[in-house]
VOPA-394790 format. One record per atom (N, C-alpha, C, O): atom name; x, y, z. Coordinates in nm, 4 decimals. Layout:
N
[CA, [X, Y, Z]],
...
//
This chain:
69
[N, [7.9996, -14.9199, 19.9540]],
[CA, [7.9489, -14.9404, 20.0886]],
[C, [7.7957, -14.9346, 20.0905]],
[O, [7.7395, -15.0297, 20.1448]],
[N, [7.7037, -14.8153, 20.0279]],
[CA, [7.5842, -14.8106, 20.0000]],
[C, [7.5702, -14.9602, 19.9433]],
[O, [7.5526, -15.0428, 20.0328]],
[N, [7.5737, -15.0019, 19.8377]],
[CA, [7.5621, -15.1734, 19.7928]],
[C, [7.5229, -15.2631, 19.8693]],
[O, [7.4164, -15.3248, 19.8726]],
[N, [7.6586, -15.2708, 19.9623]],
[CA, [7.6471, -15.3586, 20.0905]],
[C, [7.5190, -15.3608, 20.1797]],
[O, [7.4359, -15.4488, 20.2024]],
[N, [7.5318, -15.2473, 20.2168]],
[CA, [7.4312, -15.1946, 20.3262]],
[C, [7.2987, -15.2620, 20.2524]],
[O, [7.2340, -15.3563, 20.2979]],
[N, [7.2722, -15.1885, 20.1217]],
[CA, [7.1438, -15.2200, 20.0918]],
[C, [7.1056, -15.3829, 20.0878]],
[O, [7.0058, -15.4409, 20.1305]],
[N, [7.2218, -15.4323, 20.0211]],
[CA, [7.2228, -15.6174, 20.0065]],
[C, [7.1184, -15.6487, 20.1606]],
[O, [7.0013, -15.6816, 20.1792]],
[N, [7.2465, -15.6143, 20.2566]],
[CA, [7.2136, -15.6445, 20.3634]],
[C, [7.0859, -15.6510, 20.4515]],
[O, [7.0410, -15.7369, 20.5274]],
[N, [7.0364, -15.5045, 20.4053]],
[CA, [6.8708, -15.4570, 20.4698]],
[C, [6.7803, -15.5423, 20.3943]],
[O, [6.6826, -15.5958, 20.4468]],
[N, [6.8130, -15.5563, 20.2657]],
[CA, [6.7097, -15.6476, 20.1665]],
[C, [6.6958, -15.7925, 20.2117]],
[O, [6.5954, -15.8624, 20.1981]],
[N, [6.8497, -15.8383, 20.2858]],
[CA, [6.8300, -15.9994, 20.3195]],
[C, [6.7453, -16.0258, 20.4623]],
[O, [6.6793, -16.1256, 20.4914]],
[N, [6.7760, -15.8639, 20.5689]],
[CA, [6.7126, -15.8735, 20.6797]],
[C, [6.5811, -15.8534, 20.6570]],
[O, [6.5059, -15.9081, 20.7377]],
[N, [6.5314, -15.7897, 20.5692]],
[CA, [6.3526, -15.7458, 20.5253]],
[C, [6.3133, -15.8635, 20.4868]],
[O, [6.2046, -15.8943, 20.5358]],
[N, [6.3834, -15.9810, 20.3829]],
[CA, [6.3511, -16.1146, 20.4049]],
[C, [6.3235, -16.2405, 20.5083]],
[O, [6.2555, -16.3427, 20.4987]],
[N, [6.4044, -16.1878, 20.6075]],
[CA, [6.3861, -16.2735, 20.7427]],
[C, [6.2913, -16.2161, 20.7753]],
[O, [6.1857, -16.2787, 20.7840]],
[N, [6.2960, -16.0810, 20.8038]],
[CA, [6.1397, -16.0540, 20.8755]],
[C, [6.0458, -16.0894, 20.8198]],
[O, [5.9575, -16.1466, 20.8837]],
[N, [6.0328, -16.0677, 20.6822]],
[CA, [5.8958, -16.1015, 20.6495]],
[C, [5.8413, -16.2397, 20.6431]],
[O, [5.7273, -16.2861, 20.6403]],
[N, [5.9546, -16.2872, 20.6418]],
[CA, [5.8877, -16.4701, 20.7273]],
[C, [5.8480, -16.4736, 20.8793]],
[O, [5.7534, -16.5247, 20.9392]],
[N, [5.9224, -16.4230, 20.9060]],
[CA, [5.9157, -16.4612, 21.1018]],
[C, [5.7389, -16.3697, 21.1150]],
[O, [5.6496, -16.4109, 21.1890]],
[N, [5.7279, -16.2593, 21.0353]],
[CA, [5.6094, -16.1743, 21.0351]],
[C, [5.4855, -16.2699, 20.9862]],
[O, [5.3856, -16.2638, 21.0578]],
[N, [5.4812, -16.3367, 20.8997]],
[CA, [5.4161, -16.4002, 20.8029]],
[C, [5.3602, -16.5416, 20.8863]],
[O, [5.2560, -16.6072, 20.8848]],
[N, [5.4879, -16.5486, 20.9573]],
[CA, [5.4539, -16.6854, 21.0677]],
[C, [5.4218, -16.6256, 21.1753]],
[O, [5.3804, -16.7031, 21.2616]],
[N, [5.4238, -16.5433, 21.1974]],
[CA, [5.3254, -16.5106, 21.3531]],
[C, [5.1945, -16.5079, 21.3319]],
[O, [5.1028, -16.5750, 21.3792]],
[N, [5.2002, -16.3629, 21.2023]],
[CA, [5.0347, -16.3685, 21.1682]],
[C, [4.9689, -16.4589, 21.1366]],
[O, [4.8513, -16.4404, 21.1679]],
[N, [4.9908, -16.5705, 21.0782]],
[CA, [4.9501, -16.7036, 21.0017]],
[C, [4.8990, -16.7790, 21.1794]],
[O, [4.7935, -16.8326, 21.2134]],
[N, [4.9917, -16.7586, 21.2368]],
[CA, [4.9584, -16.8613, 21.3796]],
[C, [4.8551, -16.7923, 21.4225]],
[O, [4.7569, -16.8662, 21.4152]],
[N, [4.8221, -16.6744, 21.4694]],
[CA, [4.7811, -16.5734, 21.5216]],
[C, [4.6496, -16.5738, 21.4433]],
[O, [4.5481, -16.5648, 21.5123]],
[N, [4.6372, -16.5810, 21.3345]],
[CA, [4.4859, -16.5873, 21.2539]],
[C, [4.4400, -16.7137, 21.2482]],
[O, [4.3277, -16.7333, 21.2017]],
[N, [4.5178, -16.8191, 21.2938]],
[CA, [4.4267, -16.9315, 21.2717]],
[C, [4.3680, -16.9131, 21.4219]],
[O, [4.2520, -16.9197, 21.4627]],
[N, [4.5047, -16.8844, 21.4974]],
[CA, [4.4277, -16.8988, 21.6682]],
[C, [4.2777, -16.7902, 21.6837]],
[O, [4.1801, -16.8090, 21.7563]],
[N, [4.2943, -16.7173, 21.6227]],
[CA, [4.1212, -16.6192, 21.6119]],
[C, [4.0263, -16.6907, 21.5894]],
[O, [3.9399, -16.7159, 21.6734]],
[N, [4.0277, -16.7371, 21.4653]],
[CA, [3.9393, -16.8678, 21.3950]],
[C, [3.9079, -16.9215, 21.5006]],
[O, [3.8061, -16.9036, 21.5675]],
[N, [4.0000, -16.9936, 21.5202]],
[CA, [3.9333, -17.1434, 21.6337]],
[C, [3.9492, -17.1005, 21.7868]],
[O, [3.8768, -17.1630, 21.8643]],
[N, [4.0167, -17.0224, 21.8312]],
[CA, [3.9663, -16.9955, 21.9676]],
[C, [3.9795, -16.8143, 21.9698]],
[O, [4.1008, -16.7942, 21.9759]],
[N, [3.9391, -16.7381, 21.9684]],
[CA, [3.9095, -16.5801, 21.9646]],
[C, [3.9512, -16.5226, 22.0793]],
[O, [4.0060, -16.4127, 22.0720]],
[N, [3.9338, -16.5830, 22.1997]],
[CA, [3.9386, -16.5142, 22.3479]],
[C, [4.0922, -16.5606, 22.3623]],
[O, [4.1250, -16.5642, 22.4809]],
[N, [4.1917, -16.5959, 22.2766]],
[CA, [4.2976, -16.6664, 22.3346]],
[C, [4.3727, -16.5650, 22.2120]],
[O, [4.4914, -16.5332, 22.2197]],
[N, [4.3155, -16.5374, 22.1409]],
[CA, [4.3933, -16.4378, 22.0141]],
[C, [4.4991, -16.2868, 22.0199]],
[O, [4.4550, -16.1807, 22.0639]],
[N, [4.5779, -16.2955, 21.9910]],
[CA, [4.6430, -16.1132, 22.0062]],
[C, [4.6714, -16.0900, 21.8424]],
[O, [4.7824, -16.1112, 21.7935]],
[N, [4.5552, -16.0433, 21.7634]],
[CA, [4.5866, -15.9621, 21.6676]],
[C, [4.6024, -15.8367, 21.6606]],
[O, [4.5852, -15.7850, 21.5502]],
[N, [4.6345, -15.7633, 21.7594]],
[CA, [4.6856, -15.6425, 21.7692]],
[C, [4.8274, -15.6448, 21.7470]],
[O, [4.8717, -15.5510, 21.6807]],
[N, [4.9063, -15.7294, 21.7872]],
[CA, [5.0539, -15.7061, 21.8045]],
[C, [5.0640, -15.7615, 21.6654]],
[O, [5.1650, -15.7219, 21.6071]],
[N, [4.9768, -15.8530, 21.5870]],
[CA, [5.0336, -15.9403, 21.4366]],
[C, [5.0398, -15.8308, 21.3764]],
[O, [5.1499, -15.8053, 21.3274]],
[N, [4.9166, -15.7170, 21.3557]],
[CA, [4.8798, -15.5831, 21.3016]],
[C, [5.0007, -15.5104, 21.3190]],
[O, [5.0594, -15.5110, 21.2108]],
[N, [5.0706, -15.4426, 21.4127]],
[CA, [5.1456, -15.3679, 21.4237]],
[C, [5.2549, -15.4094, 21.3739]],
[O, [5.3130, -15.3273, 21.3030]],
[N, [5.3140, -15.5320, 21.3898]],
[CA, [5.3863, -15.5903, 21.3270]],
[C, [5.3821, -15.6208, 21.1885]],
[O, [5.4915, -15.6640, 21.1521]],
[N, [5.3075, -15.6156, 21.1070]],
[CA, [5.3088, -15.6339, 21.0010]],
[C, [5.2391, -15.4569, 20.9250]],
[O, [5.1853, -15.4269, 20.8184]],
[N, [5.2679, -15.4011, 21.0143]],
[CA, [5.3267, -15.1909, 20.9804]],
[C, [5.4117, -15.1894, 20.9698]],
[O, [5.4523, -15.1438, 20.8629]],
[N, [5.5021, -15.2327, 21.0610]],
[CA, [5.6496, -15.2425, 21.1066]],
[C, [5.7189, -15.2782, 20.9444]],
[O, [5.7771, -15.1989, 20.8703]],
[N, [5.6923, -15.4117, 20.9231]],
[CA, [5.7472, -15.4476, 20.8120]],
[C, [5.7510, -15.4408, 20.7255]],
[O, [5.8511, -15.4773, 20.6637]],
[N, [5.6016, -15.3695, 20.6433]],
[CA, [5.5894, -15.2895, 20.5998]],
[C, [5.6499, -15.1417, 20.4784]],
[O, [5.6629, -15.1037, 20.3621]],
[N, [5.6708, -15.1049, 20.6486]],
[CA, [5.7238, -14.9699, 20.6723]],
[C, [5.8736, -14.9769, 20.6355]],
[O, [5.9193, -14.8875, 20.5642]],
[N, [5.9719, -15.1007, 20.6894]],
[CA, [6.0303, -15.1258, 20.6514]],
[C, [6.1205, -15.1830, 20.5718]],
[O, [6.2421, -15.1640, 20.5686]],
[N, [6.0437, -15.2654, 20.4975]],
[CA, [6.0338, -15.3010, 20.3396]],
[C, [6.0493, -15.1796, 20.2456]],
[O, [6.1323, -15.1709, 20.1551]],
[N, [5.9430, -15.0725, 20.2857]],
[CA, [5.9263, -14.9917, 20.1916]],
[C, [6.0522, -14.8710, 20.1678]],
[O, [6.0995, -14.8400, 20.0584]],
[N, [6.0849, -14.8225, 20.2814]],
[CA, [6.2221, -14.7729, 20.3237]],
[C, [6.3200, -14.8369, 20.2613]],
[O, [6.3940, -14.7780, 20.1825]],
[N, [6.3344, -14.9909, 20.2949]],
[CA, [6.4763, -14.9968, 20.2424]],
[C, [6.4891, -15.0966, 20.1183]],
[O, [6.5901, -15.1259, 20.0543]],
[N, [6.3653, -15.1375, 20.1039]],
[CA, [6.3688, -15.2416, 20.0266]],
[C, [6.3388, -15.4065, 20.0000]],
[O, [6.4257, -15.4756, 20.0531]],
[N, [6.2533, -15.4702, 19.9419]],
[CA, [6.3186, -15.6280, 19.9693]],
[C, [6.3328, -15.6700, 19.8766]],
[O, [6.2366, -15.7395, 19.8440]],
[N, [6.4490, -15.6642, 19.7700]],
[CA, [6.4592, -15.7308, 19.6758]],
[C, [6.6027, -15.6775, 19.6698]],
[O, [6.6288, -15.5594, 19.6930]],
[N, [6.7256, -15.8003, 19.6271]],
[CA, [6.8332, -15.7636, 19.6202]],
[C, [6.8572, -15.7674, 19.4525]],
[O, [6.8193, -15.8365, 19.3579]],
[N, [6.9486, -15.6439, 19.4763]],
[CA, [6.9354, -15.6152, 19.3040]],
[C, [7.0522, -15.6820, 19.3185]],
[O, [7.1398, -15.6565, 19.4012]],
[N, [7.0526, -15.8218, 19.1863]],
[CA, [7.1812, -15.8157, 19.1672]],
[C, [7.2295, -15.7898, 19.0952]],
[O, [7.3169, -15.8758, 19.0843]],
[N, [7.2462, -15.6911, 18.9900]],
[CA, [7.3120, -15.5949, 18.9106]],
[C, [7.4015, -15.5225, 18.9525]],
[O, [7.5119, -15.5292, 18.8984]],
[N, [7.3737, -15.4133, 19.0845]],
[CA, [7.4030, -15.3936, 19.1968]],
[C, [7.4651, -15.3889, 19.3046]],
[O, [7.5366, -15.2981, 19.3472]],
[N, [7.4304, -15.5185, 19.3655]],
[CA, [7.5431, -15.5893, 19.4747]],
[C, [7.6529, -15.6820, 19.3671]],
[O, [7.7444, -15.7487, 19.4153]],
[N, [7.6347, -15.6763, 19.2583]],
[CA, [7.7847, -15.7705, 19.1832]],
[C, [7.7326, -15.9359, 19.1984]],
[O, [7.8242, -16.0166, 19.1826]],
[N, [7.6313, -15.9797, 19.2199]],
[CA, [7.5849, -16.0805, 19.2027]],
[C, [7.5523, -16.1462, 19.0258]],
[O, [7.5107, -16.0736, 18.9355]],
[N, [7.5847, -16.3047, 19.0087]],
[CA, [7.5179, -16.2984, 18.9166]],
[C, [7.4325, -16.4283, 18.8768]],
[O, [7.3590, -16.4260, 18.7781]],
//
């Protein structure tokens, strides 16, 4: 059950870190070219978040592990 779980958190730490990766990416170009229209505060926190949660649970699925091969 631990296995699972972890598979699982490792595939969701992968989605986030795209959907994260594409905000900030939008979010830093919009600074660049228009500044007064920018929210890099929330890209920042968000990319703690993920972080934080990467580091906790992981992003890499072992497959040794989950029985993958």
């Amino acid at each position: 059950m631990k296995t699972t779980l972890r598979k699982l958190y490792a595939f969701t730490n992968q989605i986030l870190m795209a959907v994260v990766a594409a905000i900030f990416g939008y979010n830093l170009c919009l600074a660049i070219s228009q500044p007064e229209k920018a929210n890099l505060t929330i890209s920042i926190i968000l990319l703690a978040l993920t972080y934080y949660a990467c580091k906790k649970y992981g992003y890499k699925i072992d497959s040794e592990k989950a029985g993958l091969k």
